[in-house]
C-alpha positions in Angstrom: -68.2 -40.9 -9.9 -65.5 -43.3 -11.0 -64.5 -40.7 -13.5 -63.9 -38.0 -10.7 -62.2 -40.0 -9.0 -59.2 -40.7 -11.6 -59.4 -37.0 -12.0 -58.6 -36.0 -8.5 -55.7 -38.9 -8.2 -54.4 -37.8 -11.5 -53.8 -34.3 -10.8 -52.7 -35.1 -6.8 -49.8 -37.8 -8.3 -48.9 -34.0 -10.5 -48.9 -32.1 -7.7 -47.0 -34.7 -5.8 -43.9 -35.3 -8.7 -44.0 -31.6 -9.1 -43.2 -31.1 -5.8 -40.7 -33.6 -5.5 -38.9 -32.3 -8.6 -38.6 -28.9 -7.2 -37.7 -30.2 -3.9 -34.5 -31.9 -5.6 -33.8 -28.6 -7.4 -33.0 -26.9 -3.7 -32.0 -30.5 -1.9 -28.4 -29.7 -2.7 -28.7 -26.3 -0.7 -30.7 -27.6 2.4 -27.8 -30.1 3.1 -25.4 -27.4 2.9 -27.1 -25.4 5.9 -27.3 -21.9 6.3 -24.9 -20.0 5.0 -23.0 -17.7 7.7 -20.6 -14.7 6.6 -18.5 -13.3 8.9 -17.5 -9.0 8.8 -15.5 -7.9 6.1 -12.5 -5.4 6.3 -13.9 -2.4 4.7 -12.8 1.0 3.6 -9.7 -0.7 2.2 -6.6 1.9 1.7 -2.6 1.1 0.2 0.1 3.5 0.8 3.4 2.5 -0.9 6.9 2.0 0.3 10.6 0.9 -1.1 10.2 -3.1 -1.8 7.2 -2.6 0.9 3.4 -1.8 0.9 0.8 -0.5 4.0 -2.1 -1.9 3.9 -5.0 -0.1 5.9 -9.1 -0.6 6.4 -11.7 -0.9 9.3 -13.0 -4.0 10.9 -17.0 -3.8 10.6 -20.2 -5.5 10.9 -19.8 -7.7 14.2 -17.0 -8.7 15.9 -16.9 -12.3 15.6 -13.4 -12.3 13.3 -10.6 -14.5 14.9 -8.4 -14.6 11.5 -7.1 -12.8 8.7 -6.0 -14.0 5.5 -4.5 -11.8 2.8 -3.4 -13.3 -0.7 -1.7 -11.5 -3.8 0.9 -12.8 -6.2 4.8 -12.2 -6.7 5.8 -10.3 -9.9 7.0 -14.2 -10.7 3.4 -15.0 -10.8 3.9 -17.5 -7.4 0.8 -17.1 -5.2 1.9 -15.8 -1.4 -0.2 -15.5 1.9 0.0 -13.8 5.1 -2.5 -15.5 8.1 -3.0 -12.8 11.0 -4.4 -13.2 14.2 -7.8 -10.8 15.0 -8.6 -9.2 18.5 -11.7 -7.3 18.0 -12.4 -4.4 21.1 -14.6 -2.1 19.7 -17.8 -1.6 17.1 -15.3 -0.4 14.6 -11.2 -1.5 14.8 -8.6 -0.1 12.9 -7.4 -2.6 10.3 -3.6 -2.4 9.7 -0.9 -4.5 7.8 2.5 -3.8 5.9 4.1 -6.2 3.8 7.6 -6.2 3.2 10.3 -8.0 0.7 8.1 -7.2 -2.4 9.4 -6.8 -5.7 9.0 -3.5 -7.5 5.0 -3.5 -9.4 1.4 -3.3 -9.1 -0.2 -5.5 -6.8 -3.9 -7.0 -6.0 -4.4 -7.8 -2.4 -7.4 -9.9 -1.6 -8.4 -10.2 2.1 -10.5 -12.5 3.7 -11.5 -12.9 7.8 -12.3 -16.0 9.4 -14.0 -16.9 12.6 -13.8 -19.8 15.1 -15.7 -21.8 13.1 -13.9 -21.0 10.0 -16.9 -19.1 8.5 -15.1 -16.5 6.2 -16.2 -13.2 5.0 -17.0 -11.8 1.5 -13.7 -11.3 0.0 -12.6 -7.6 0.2 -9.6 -6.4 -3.0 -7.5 -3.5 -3.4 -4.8 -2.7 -5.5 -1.5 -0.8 -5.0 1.6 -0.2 -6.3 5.4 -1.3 -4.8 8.3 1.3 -6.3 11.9 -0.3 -5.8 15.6 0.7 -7.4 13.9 1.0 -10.9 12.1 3.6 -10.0 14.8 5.1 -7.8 17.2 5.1 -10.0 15.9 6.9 -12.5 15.5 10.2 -10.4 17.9 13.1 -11.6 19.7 15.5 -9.1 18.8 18.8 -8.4 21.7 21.1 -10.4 23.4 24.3 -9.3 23.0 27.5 -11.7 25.9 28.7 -10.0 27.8 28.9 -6.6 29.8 32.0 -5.5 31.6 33.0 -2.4 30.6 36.3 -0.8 32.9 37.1 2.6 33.3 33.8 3.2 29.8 32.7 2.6 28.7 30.0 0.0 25.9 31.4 -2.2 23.8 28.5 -4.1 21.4 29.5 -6.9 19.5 26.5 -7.7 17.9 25.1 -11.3 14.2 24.5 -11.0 13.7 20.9 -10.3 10.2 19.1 -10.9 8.2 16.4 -8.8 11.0 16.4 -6.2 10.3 17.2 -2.1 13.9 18.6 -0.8 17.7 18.7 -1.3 19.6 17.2 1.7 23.1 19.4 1.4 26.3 18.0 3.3 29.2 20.0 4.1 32.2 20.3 6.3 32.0 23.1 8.4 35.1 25.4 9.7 35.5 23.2 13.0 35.9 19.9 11.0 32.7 18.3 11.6 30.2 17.2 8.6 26.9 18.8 8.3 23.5 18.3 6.8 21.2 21.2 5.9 17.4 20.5 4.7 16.7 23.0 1.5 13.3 22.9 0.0 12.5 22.4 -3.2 11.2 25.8 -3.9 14.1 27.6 -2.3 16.4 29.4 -5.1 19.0 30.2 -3.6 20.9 28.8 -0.3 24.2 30.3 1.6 26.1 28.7 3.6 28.1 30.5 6.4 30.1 27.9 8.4 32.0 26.1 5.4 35.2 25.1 5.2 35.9 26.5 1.5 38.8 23.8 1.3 36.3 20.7 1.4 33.7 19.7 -1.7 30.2 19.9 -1.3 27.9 17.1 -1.5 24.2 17.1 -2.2 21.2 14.8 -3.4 17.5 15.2 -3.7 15.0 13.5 -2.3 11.8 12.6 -3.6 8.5 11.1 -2.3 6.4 9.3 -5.4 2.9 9.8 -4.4 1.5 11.8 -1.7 0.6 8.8 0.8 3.8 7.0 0.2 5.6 6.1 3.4 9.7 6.1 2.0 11.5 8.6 0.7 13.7 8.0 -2.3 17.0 8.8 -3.2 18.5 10.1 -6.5 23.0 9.7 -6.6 24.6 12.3 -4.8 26.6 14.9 -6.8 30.0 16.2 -5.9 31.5 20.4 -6.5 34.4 21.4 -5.3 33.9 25.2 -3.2 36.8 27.3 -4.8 37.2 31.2 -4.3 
């Protein structure tokens, strides 16, 4: 009987250290509490600018978020922040920053919400890219093939020109006054009818880098003077 007895106590005190070794493992955890995230911003978007970047996305899952934190690094490699403040209204809120004063590069954006008890959300990322005077000032000019007068008309035929959006044209017209026409980039041949034929045209193109970009950009503007 004795013998049982040592047999039961034996494999209790291994029960006993086993469960105190795996309550150790997790002790670290329990302390810590429960673990509360707050709603990411999803559906994350960039749309780039001139030394600027829009940053778009949807507030989701609850509406508990108070804060907003968004982190990336300078082209110097020096970390910077922006803190905004968070009204949620509805199920689903339009998410919507632009950052300004950015040097010309690619960029990873990494945004974080917080609530009033500084619970933060999952980190959300997204990458975009900043285009600047590098960029700009490599763009080339749209060129004339030739320009003619015709009764008192000027009569542009235009070079193809690739990747551009428009030509902005300025002249002075017969009363004096400077204007500006609009001429599309697949448009081969422009006339003018209210020019003074004494004056110089002027002319650059403009060009937009990507499709969602919200700047135009520039190239130099080129000079011709209108002789009959």
């Amino acid at each position: 009987m004795k013998k049982y007895i040592i047999i039961i106590f034996c494999i209790t005190s291994a029960i006993c250290s086993s469960c105190d070794g795996m309550l150790s493992n997790i002790e670290s955890y329990l302390d810590a509490g429960e673990t509360i995230y707050v709603g990411k911003v999803d559906s994350l978007t960039t749309s780039s600018g001139k030394n600027r970047i829009l940053i778009e996305g949807l507030y989701m899952y609850g509406v508990t978020q108070k804060k907003c934190i968004i982190k990336w690094q300078s082209m110097d490699g020096e970390d910077k922040s922006l803190e905004l403040d968070v009204e949620r209204k509805e199920a689903v809120d339009k998410f919507e920053v632009m950052i300004s004063e950015l040097d010309e590069g690619q960029y990873e954006f990494s945004i974080t919400t917080l609530d009033a008890k500084e619970n933060s959300s999952i980190e959300s990322t997204i990458d975009g890219y900043v285009y600047g005077e590098l960029y700009e000032s490599n763009l080339t000019n749209r060129k004339i093939n030739q320009l003619r007068i015709e009764e008192k008309q000027v009569i542009i035929s235009w070079r193809p020109a690739n990747n551009a959006l428009k030509c902005e044209m300025y002249y002075t017209n017969t009363a004096g006054d400077e204007k500006m026409i609009e001429i599309p980039i697949a448009e081969t041949e422009t006339r003018i009818e209210d020019c003074d034929l004494s004056k110089v045209l002027r002319w650059r193109t403009v060009y937009l880098p990507e499709e969602t970009a919200i700047d135009y950009f520039y190239s130099e503007f080129t000079e011709q003077i209108i002789s009959e």
